[in-house]
NULO-319230 format. One line per 10 residues: number of its first residue (from 1); their letters; for each residue z negated, y, x of C-alpha. Coordinates in nm, 4 decimals. Example, Ala and Ser with C-alpha at 12.3 -4.5 7.8 and 13.67 -1.06 7.14 Angstrom:
residues 2
1 = as = -0.7800/-0.4500/1.2300  -0.7140/-0.1060/1.3670
end
This chain:
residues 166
1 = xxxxxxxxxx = 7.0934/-5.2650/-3.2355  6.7820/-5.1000/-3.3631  6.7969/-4.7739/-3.6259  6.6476/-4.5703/-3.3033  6.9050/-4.7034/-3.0895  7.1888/-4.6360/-3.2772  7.0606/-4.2918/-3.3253  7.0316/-4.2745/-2.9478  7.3356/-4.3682/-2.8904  7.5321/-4.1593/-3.1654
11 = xxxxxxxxxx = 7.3607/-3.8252/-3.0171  7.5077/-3.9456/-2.6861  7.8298/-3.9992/-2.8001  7.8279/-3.6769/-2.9647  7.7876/-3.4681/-2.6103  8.0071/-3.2222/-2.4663  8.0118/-3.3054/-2.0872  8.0992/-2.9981/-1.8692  8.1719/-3.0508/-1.4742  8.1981/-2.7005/-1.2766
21 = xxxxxxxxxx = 8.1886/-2.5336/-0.9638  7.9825/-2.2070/-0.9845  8.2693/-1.9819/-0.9683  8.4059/-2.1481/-1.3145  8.0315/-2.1041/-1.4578  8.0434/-1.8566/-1.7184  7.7866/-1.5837/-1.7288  7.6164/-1.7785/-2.0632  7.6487/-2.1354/-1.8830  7.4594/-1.9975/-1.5853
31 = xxxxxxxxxx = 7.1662/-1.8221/-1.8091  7.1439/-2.1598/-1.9775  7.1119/-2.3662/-1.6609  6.8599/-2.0837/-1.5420  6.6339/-2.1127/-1.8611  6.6469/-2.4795/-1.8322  6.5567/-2.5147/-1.5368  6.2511/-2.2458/-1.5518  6.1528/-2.3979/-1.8610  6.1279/-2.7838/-1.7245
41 = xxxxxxxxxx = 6.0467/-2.7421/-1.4186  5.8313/-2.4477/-1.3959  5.6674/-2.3969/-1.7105  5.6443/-2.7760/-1.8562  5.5761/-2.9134/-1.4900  5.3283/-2.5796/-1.3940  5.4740/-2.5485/-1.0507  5.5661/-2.2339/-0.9497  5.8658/-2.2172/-0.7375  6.1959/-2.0685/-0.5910
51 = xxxxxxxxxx = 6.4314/-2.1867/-0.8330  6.6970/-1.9007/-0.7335  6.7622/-2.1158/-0.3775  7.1147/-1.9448/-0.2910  7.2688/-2.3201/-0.2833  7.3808/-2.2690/-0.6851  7.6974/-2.0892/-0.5639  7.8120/-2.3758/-0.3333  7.7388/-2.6534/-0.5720  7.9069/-2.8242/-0.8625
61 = xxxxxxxxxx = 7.7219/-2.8616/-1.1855  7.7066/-3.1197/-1.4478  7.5790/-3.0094/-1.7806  7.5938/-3.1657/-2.1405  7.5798/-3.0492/-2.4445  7.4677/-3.0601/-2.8011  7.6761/-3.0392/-3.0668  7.6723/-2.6814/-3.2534  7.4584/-2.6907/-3.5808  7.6299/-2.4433/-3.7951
71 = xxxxxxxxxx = 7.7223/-2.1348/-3.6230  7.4820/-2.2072/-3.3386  7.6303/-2.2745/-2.9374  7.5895/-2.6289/-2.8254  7.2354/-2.6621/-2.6922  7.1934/-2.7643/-2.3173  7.0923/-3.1271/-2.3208  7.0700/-3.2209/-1.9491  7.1992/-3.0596/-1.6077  7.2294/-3.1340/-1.2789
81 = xxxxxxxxxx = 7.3748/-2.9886/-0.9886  7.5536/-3.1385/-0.6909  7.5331/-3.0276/-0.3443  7.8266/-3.1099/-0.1264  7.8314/-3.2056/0.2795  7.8712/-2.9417/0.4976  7.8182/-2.8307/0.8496  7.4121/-2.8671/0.8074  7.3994/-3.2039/0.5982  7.6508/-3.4840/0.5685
91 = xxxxxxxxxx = 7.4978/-3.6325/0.2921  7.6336/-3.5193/-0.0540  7.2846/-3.4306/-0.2057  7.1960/-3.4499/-0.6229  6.9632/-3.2314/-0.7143  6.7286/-2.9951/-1.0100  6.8261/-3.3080/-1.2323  6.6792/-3.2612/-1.6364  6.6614/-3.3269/-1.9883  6.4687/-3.0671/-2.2416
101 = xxxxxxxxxx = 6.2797/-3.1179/-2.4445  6.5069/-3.1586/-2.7570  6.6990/-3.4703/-2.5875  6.4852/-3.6612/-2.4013  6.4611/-4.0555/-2.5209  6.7729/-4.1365/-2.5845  6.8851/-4.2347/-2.2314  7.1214/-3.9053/-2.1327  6.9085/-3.9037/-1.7654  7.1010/-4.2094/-1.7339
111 = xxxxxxxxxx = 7.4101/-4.1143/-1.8485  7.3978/-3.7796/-1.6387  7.3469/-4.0109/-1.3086  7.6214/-4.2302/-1.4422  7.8877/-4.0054/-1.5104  7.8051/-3.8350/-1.2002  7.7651/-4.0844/-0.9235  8.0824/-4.2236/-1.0765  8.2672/-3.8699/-0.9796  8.1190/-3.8142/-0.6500
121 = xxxxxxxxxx = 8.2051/-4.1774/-0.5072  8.5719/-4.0766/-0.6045  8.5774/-3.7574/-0.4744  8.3575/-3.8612/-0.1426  8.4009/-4.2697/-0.1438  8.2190/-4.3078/0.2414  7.9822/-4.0312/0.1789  7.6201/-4.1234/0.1811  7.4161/-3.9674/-0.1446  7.0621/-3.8542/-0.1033
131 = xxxxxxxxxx = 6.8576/-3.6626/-0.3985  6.4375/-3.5538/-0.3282  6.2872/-3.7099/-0.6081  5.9551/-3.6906/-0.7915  5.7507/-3.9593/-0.6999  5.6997/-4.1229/-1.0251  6.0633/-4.1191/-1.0937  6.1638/-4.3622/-0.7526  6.2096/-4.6811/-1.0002  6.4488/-4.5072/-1.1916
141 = xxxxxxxxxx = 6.6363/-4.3874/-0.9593  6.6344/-4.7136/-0.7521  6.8300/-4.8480/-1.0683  7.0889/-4.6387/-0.9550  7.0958/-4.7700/-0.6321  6.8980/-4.5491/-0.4227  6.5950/-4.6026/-0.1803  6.3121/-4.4512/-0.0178  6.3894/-4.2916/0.2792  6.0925/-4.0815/0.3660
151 = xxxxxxxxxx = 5.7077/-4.0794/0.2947  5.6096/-3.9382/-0.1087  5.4816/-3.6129/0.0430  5.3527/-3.2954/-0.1276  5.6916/-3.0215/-0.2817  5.4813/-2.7152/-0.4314  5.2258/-2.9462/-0.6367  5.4041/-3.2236/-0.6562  5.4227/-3.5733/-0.5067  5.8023/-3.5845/-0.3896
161 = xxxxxx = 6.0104/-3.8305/-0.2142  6.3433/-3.8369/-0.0415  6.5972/-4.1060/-0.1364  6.9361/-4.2115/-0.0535  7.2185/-4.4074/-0.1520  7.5111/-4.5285/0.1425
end
């Protein structure tokens, strides 16, 4: 294992994962998500958007953290949130999926996916998983198991495509 690999792997193991619904969001855990999100996808990626979508309070979210340097909260690392089936969609839908800044390289997109693809497929075994993914990003995904299932197409700016895993 290389010195950058180990060091990958250390600040991975050194994560605190956090699965919640919205209601069990705290009021700092949902600022945090907020920022992140505004500050990857908006201001990094320049796309103006609706971030604030409504479907936050119906979804479960994945977040990891950082470990606390000195008296400092745990920095958000990565966050997802997961959409579940419901009367419009039957597909169990992964979406607003990031790193910042601080933690990219050192594989936690991967682990995020991981850990939760592992939880939906027990909690929703014959449920069909579909995320709307940047273009660029359809090889990584397609590690994962997923596949095209529309044309890339144009989401405020931004080549887009949907994907889905049975």
């Amino acid at each position: 294992m290389t010195d950058s690999q180990h060091t990958a792997a250390t600040r991975l193991a050194q994560l605190e994962w956090r699965w919640k619904s919205f209601a069990d969001l705290t009021n700092i855990e949902v600022y945090e998500m907020l920022s992140a999100r505004s500050a990857v996808f908006v201001v990094e990626q320049n796309c103006v958007y609706g971030d604030i979508d409504w479907l936050d309070m119906q979804a479960w979210h994945l977040a990891a953290y950082g470990p606390r340097v000195d008296a400092t909260p745990p920095l958000l690392a990565g966050y997802l949130r997961v959409l579940l089936p419901d009367c419009s969609d039957a597909d169990v839908r992964i979406g607003r999926v990031l790193t910042t800044a601080a933690f990219r390289g050192i594989g936690l997109g991967n682990a995020m996916l991981e850990r939760s693809l592992v939880h939906i497929r027990a909690q929703w075994p014959d449920t069909p998983i579909r995320l709307h993914a940047q273009a660029h990003l359809q090889g990584f995904y397609g590690a994962f198991g997923f596949a095209p299932v529309s044309a890339i197409h144009d989401e405020d700016g931004i080549p887009h495509v949907w994907m889905r895993s049975a």
